[in-house]
C-alpha positions in Angstrom: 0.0 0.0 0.0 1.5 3.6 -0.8 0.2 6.9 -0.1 -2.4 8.5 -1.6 -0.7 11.9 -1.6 2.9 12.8 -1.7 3.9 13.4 2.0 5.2 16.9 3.4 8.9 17.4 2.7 9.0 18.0 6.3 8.5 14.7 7.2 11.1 13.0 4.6 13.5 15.8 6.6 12.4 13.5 9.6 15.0 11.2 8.9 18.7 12.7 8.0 19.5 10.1 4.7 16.3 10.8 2.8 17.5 14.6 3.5 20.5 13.9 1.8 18.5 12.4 -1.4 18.5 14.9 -4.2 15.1 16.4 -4.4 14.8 15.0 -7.7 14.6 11.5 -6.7 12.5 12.3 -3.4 9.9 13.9 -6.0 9.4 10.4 -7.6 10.1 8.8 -4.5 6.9 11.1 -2.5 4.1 8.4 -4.2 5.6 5.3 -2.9 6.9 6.7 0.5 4.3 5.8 3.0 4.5 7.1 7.1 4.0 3.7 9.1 3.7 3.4 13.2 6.1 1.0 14.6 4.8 -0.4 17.7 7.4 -1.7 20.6 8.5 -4.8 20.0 7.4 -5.3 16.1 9.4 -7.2 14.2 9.9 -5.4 10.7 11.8 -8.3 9.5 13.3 -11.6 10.4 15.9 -14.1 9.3 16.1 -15.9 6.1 12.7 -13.6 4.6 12.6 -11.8 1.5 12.7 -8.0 2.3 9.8 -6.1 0.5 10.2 -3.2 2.1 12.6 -0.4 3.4 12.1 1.8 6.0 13.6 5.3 7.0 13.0 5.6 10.8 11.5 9.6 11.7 10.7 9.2 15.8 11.3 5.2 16.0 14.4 3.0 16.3 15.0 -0.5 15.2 17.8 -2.9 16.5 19.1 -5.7 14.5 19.8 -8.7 16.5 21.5 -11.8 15.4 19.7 -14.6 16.4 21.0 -18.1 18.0 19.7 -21.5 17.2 18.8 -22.0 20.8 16.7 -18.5 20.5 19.0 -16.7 22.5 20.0 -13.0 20.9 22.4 -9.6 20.9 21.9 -6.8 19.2 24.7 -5.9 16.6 23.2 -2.5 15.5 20.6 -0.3 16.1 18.8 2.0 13.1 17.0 5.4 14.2 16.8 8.6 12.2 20.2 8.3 11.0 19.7 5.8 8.4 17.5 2.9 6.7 16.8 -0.4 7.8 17.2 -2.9 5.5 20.5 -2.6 3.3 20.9 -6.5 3.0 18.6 -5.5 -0.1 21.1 -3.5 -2.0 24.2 -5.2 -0.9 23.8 -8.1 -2.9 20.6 -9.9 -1.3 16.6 -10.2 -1.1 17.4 -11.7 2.8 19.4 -11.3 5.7 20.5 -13.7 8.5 19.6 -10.9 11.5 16.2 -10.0 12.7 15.1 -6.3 12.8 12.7 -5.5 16.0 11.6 -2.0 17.4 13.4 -1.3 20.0 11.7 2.2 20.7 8.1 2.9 19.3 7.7 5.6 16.7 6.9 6.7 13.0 9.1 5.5 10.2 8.9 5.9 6.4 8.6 2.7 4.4 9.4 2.2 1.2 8.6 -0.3 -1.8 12.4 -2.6 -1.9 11.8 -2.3 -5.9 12.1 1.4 -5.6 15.4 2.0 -3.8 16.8 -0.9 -6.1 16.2 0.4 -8.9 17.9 3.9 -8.3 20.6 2.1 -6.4 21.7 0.0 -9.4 21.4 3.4 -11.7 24.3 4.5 -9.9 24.6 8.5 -8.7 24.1 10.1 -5.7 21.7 7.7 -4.0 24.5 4.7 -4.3 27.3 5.7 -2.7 24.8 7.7 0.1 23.7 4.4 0.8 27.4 3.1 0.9 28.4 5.6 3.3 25.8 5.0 5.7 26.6 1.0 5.5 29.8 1.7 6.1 29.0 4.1 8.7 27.0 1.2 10.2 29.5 -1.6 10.1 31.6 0.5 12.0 28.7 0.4 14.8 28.8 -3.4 14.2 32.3 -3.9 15.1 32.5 -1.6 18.1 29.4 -3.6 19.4 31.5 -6.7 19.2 34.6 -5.2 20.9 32.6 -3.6 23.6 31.0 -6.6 24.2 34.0 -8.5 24.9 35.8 -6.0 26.5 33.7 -3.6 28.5 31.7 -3.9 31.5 27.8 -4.3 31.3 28.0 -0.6 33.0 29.7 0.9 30.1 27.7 -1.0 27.7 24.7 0.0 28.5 25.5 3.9 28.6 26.8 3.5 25.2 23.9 2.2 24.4 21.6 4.5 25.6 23.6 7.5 24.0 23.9 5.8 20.5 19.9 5.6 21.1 19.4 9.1 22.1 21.2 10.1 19.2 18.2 8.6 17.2 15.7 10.1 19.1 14.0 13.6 18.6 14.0 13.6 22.7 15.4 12.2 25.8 13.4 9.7 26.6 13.2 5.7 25.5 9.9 3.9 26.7 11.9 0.4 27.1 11.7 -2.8 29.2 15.0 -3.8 31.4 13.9 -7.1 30.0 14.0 -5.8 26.5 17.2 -4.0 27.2 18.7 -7.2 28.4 17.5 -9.0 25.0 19.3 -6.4 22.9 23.0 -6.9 24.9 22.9 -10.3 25.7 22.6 -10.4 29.4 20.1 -11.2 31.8 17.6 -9.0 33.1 18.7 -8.9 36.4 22.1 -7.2 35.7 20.6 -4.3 33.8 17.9 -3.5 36.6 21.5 -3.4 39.0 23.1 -1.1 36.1 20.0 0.6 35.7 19.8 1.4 39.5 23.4 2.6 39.5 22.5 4.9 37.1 19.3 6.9 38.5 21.3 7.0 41.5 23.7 8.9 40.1 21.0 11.4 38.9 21.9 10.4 35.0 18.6 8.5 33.8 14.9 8.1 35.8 13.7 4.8 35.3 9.9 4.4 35.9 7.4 2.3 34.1 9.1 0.8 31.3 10.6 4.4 30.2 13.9 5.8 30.6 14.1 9.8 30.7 17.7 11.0 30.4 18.4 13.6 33.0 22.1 14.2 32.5 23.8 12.9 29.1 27.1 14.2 30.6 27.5 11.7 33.4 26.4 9.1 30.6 29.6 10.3 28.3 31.7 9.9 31.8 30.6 6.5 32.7 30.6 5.0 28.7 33.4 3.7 27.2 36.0 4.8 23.7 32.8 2.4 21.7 31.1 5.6 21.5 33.0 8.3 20.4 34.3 5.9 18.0 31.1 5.0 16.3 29.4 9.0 16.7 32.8 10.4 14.9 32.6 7.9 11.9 28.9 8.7 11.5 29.9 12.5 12.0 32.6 11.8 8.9 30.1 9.8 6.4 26.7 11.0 6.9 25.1 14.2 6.2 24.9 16.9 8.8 22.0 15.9 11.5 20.7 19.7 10.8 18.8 20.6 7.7 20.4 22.6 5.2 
């Protein structure tokens, strides 16, 4: 289903790749582009299934979790208003072997898969956009790996509530410690401890399933290098976060 009027540029501008997408090709994009709610929890795609769709987060985020034969999970990635979900499609694939869920609910663009494949294999502008912002998210990849072998579950989960906030319009997540613990591969108990340590320190207020960000400072003090090493190669291959 696509919409049945072009959208408001100021919702493509929701989402800071489609504002890099030269307003020719948004124009014949605008028909096809249709604004979807993504609930908590949704699972936009899974392993092994043939993607027929894209989607451009606005307010939500989606993490992309690599699955285990015994069920078990850890996030790899996570997708917000910085990029696209879904770039198995273009990079030589109809499928992927990770599972995209919504980690934080919210509005995203989707778009038909035929559509960004088609300009993707003309070449231009849109192609190596789209290459920057995989490469931009296979540095994000790796660092998870690294941090998870090498950093404590404190550090982990501050640098993954700023990467998250950096995807977010506001400061606030409306996530499950159980949830959480899905996404980094630990049990639920350790990140209600984390958690605790945390609001203690006046950084984050957890009530109800949502975490409000009080004081993104202390967050930068208690995280580890894994940030700033993933925020300064998105900084150097994606777009400026502010429209032009």
């Amino acid at each position: 289903m696509t919409s049945s009027k072009p959208l408001p540029y100021t919702v493509t501008q929701g989402n800071q790749l489609l504002r890099a997408v030269p307003p020719e090709q948004l124009k014949h994009w605008a028909p096809y582009l249709e604004l979807v709610e993504l609930p908590l929890g949704l699972p936009v795609y899974e392993p092994g299934a043939q993607l027929t769709h894209v989607y451009f987060p606005i307010t939500a985020i989606v993490s992309l979790l690599y699955v285990m034969e015994n069920g078990a999970s850890a996030e790899i990635a996570i997708v917000g208003n910085d990029g696209v979900v879904g770039i198995s499609l273009f990079m030589g694939g109809n499928s992927t072997s990770s599972r995209g869920v919504v980690q934080s609910a919210g509005t995203a663009l989707q778009l038909p898969a035929s559509e960004l494949l088609s300009e993707f294999d003309r070449g231009g502008p849109v192609l190596h956009l789209l290459l920057r912002y995989t490469q931009a998210l296979i540095t994000q990849m790796t660092q998870t790996a690294v941090c998870n072998r090498h950093h404590t579950l404190h550090q982990q989960l501050c640098r993954w509530l700023l990467l998250s906030l950096d995807r977010l319009p506001g400061n606030e997540l409306v996530m499950t410690q159980e949830l959480i613990g899905n996404m980094l591969g630990v049990r639920r108990a350790g990140v209600t401890i984390e958690a605790q340590k945390l609001q203690e320190s006046g950084a984050i207020r957890y009530r109800r399933g949502r975490i409000t960000v009080l004081d993104r400072s202390k967050l930068e003090r208690f995280t580890c290098e894994c940030y700033e090493a993933v925020r300064r190669e998105c900084a150097r291959l994606l777009p400026p976060e502010t429209p032009a």
